[in-house]
N, C-alpha and C positions, 0 to 999 in steps of 0.2 A: 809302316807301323808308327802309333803315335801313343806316347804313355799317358793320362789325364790323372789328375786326382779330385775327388767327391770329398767334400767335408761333411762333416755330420750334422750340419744343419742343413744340408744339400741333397738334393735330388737331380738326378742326370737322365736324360730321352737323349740313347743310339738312335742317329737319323741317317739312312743311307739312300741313296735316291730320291731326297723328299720324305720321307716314310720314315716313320716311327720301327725299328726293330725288338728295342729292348728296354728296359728299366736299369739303371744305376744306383743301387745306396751307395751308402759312405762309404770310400775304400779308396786304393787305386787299380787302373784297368789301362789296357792295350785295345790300343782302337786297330781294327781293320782298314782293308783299304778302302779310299772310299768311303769311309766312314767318319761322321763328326758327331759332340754330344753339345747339346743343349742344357747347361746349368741353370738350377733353378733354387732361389732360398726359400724353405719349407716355412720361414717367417713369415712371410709375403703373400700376397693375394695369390690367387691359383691365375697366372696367366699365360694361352699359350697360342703361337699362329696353327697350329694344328687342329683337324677337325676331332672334337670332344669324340663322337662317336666312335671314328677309327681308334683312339688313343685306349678307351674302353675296353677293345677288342684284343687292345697288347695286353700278354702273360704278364702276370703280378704288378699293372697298372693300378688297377683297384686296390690292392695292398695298403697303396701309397696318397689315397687321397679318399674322402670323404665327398658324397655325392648325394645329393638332398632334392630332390623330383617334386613340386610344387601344382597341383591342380592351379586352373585355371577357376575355383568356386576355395580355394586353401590358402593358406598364411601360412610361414613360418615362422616362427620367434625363435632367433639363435641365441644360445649363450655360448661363452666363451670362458673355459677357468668359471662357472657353475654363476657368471656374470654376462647379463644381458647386455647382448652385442650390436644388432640390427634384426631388421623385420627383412624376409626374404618374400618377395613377391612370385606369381605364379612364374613358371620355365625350371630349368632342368641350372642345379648349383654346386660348384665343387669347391674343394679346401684343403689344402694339403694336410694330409696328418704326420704325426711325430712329436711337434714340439708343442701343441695346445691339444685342450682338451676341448671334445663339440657338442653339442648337446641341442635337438632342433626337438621345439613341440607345432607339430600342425593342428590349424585350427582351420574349420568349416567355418568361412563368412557368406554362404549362400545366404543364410538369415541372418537378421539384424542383431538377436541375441549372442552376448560373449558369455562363453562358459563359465562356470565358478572356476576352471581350472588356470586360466588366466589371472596373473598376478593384476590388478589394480593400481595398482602404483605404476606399472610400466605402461600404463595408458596413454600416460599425460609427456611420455618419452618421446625426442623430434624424433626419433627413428620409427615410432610407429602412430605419430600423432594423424600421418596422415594418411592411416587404413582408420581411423576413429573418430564419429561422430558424437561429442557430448554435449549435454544441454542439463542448466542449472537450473533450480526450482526455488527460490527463497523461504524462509522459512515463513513467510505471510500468505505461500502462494499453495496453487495448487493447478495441475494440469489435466490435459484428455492427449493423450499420445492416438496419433492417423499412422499405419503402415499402407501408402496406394492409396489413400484418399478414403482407408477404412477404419473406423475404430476399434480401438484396442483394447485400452485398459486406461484407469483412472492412476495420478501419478500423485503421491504424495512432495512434499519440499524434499530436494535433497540434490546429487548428482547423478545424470545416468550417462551410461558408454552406450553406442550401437557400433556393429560393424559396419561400415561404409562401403556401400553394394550397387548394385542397382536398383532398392528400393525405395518408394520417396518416404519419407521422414517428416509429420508433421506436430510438433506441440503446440495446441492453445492454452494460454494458463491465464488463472483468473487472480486475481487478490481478495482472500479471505477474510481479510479486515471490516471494522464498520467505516463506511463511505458515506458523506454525505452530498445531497446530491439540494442544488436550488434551483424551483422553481419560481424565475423572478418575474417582474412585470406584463402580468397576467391580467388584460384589461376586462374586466369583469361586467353584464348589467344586472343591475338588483331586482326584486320584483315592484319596486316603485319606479322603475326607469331610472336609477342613478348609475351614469358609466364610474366603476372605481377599480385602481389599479391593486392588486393583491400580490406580495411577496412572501412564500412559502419553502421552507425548508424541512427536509427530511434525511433522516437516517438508516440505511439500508443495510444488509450485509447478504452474502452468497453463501447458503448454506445446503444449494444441493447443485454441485457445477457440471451432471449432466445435462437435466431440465433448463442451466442457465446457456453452458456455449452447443449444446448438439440438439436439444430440442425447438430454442428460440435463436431467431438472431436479431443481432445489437438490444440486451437485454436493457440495457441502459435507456435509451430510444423509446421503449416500450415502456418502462418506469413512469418517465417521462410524460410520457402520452396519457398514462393512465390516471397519471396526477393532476394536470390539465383537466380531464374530463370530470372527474371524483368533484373538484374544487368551482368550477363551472357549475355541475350541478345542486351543488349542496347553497354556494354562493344564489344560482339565483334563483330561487326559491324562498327566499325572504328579504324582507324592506331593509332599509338602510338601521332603521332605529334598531331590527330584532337582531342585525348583523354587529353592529357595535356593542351591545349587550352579551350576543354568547359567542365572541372572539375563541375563547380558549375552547367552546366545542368543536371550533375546525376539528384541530387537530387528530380530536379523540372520534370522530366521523369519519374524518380519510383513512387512518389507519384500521377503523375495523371497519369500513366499508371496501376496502380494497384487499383485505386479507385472501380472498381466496383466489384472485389475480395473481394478485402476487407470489404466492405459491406457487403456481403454473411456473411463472417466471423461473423458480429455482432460486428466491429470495424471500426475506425476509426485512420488515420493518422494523427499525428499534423504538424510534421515538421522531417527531414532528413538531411541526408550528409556525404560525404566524409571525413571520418575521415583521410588517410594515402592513399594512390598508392606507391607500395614500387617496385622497379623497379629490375631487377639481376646484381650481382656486376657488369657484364662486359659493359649491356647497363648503367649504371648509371655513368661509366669511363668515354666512349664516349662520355658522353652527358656533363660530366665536361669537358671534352677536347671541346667540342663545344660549351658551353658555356665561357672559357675561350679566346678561342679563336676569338668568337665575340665580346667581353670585347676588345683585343685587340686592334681590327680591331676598333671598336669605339673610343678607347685611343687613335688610331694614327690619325682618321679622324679629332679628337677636336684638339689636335697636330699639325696639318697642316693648319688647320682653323686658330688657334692664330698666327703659324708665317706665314701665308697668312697678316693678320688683322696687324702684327708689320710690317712686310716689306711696306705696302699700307701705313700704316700711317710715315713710313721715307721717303718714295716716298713724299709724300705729302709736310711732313715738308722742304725735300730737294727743291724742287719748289718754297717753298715762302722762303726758305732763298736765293734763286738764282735771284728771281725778288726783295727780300728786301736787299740793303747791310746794312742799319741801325739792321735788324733782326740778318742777318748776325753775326754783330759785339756783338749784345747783349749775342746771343748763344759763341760765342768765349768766352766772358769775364765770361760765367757759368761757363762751363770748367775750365777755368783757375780759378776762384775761388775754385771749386771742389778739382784741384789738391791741392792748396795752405794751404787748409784743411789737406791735407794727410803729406805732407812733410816737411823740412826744406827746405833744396836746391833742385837745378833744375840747369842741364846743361842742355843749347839747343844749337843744331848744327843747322846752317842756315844764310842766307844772313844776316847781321848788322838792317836792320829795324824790325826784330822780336824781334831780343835783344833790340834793343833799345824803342820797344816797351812793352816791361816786366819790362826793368828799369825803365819805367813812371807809371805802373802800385804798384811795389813795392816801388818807392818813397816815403819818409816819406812829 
């Protein structure tokens, strides 16, 4: 006979031959012959070298421990004290009872959806980060969610959870913004035959993103191409002179000539334009010598204008000094003021009444 004592934070398994007999609470007891007990603290993880099932089978085993049976398609989320403890994976789980309190909710992760009854906040917890698939959406963006390579449903900005399955899981997401997109160095021929290079910028946005990622692929590509072609066409179809004249029509051609393209696309244009027309050195000479050259011609026309307008108005002044002799004389005494400014002396050659008119004027 052997006396043992159980504390109350303890659990005792009578083993006699190997074999589980009986269950021990807290107390003391007299062991048989033959007979030893296995201590165990009810604090502690439930661990034991004995097979679960047989242990099951002993009278008021179950009493003493909590046992939690997890599908193979199930989740458990334990709390512990009404506080999230760990995620329990599929297999068969025990836990002593007595000194905590257990609390297990299972959940079906056959499908990708988490129930509302799932806290969110324990999502993003290590203990069950990795039964959980999340993918973030900015708030510029917007997505198309694939389950198996199928679609699903349009995903607005924000965060989402899936359960992590055997399903495949795909997000495309697009940026809703306005983009702009350039088309540069576009060698162009005109309908005169002049090769000229054209540099073209455009503003785009994504305003329908099933038409952009599941109806077309590489929408951008296609933009692209179609901008190319619009600008091609429209370019050459007219001479060099009618293209440097209605520059600013590009613009307002590509965008409603391409409108209804583009819609397909699952976009929208906001606004365009001619960024550069870069011309080849020798016509870009030409056109400075021709523009130099009208400069000219303009310089000499204003030129001939002014001394047209100076000679008309001496014509003029000469007529009333001809019908005025008081005017006359007033104009004479300018002049001769004028010179008198400039010099000391003054010879004048000329009949005696000129002199003798300069001596009355200089007279003190």
């Amino acid at each position: 006979m052997k006396r043992v004592t159980v504390h109350v934070n303890q659990i005792g398994l009578v083993v006699k031959n190997n074999a589980v007999t009986r269950m021990l609470a807290a107390g003391k007891y007299w062991l048989g012959f033959g007979e030893k007990v296995d201590i165990y603290d009810l604090s502690g993880p439930f661990q034991t070298v004995h097979d679960i099932d047989v242990l099951l089978q002993v009278d008021g085993f179950r009493e003493f421990v909590e046992v939690v049976e997890v599908a193979d398609t199930e989740l458990c989320i334990m709390y512990v004290n009404n506080n999230f403890h760990q995620a329990l994976s599929a297999g068969r789980h025990m836990f002593w009872k007595g000194l905590k309190d257990y609390r297990f909710q299972i959940e079906d992760i056959s499908t990708i959806e988490i129930a509302p009854t799932v806290n969110r906040q324990l999502l993003d917890k290590q203990n069950l980060v990795n039964y959980v698939r999340h993918f973030k959406l900015e708030p510029s963006e917007k997505g198309l969610l694939f389950v198996n390579g199928a679609y699903i449903k349009t995903l607005d900005p924000g965060t989402y959870y899936w359960w992590k399955n055997a399903a495949t899981i795909a997000v495309n997401k697009v940026d809703m913004r306005v983009i702009a997109m350039e088309i540069s160095g576009q060698e162009i021929l005109t309908k005169d035959k002049v090769q000229i290079r054209v540099n073209f910028s455009v503003n785009y946005q994504v305003n329908d993103i099933v038409k952009a990622l599941l109806e077309n692929k590489e929408y951008e590509k296609q933009l692209y191409t179609l901008m190319q072609l619009v600008l091609r066409r429209y370019i050459g179809q007219m001479t060099l002179d009618e293209l440097m004249e209605s520059k600013a029509e590009i613009a307002k051609y590509v965008i409603e000539g391409t409108a209804k393209e583009v819609e397909t696309l699952g976009l929208v244009l906001r606004n365009g334009g001619v960024k550069d027309i870069i011309l080849p050195g020798d016509v870009r000479d030409i056109m400075n010598q021709v523009l130099v050259a009208e400069k000219r011609a303009q310089a000499n026309i204003i030129t001939r204008r002014e001394e047209t307008a100076s000679t008309r108005s001496l014509l003029n002044t000469a007529k009333l000094m001809e019908e005025n002799t008081m005017l006359f004389k007033l104009k004479e005494m300018e002049y001769v003021e004028k010179i008198a400014e400039k010099i000391n002396n003054i010879s004048v050659s000329g009949n005696g009444q000129i002199l003798d008119q300069l001596k009355q004027l200089f007279a003190k």
